[in-house]
Each structure stands twice: as C-alpha cells, then as structure tokens.
N, C-alpha and C positions, 0 to 999 in steps of 0.2 A: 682243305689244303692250306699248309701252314707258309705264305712266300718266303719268311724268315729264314725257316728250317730248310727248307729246299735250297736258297741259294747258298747254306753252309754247306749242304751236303755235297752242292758242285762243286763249292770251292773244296771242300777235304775228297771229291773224286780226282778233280786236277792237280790238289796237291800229291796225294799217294794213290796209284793209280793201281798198287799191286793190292790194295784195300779192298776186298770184297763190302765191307759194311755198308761205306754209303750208295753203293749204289744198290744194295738192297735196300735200305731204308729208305730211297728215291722211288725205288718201282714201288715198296709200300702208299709212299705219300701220293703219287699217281692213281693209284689203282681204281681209285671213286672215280674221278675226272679226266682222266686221260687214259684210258684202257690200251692205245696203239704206245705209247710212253711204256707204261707196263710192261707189257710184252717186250719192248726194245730191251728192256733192262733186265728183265727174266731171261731173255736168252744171252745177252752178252754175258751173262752170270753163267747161265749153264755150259758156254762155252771158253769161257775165260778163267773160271773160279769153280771148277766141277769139285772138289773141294768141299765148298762153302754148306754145310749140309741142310743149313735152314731155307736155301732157296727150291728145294725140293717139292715141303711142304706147300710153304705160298703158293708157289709159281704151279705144282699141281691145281691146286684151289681157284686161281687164278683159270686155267685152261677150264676148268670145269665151268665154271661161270661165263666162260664165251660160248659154252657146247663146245666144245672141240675134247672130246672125252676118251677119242685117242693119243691127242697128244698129251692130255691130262695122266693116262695111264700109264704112257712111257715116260715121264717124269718120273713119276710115284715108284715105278717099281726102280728106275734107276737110284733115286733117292734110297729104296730099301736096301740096294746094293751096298751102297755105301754105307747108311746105317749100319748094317751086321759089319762091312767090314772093321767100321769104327768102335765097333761093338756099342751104341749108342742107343743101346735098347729104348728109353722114352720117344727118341724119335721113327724107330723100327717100328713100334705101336702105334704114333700118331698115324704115319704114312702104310701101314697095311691096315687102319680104321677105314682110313680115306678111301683106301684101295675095295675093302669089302663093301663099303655103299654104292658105290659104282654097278 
C-alpha cells in the first residue's frame, strides 16, 4: 500500500467526484489491506458509476476472493451486459472467462 498514492487519489476523489478513476484505483490500492475499504469502494462504483466497465472485472474478482460467489456472479454477468452493450468485446471475454471458472 502506497500512502503517497492513496492520499492523491482522495484528494482527486474530493476534488471530481463525478471521476469514476480514483476511486477505483483506491479500492485497487486497498484491496491486500483492507478488504472492508474494498468493498466500500466497489459498491459505491457499482452504484454510482455503473458505467465505469472496469469495475466489473475487479470487483467480480474481488467477491470471488471473499467466497461470496453469488455476488461475484451477478457482477460479472452485469459487467457482461454492459460489455456487449458497449460492444467491448476484450472485456466481454475477460468477464465471461471469469464467469466459466466459477
């Protein structure tokens, strides 16, 4: 965990707050260390910035690693949704990989 990086990243959450980035790159730098941190930030993401398509990925990956492999899979497939809608085929691939190891 980098404190440098992290306290930028609050400052550029506070500063734009309609920014999806740092507060994904915050639930990134938590993720080892503070897994309840994590999670705050994955869901504010999921509910603030449904959008945001990379949070899909993680934040599946993320549930999978708690065991919680329901809510891992309705992430993933929502994340697929939006993939196709976006037509963002590499990420449609990453997140139905995800989805067939399950």
């Amino acid at each position: 965990m980098n404190t440098a990086r992290i306290e930028m990243l609050e400052k550029f959450m506070k500063d734009d707050p309609t920014d999806p980035f740092p507060i994904y790159a915050l639930a990134l730098e938590y993720q080892v260390t503070e897994p309840c941190k994590t999670r705050q930030l994955f869901e504010q993401l999921l509910t603030t910035h449904p959008e945001y398509l990379p949070t899909y990925y993680m934040a599946g990956n993320f549930f999978l690693e708690q065991g919680e492999v329901e809510r891992a899979t309705g992430v993933l497939q929502l994340g697929l949704k939006l993939a196709k809608r976006l037509n963002e085929l590499a990420a449609l691939r990453e997140l139905q990989s995800v989805l067939d190891n399950i």
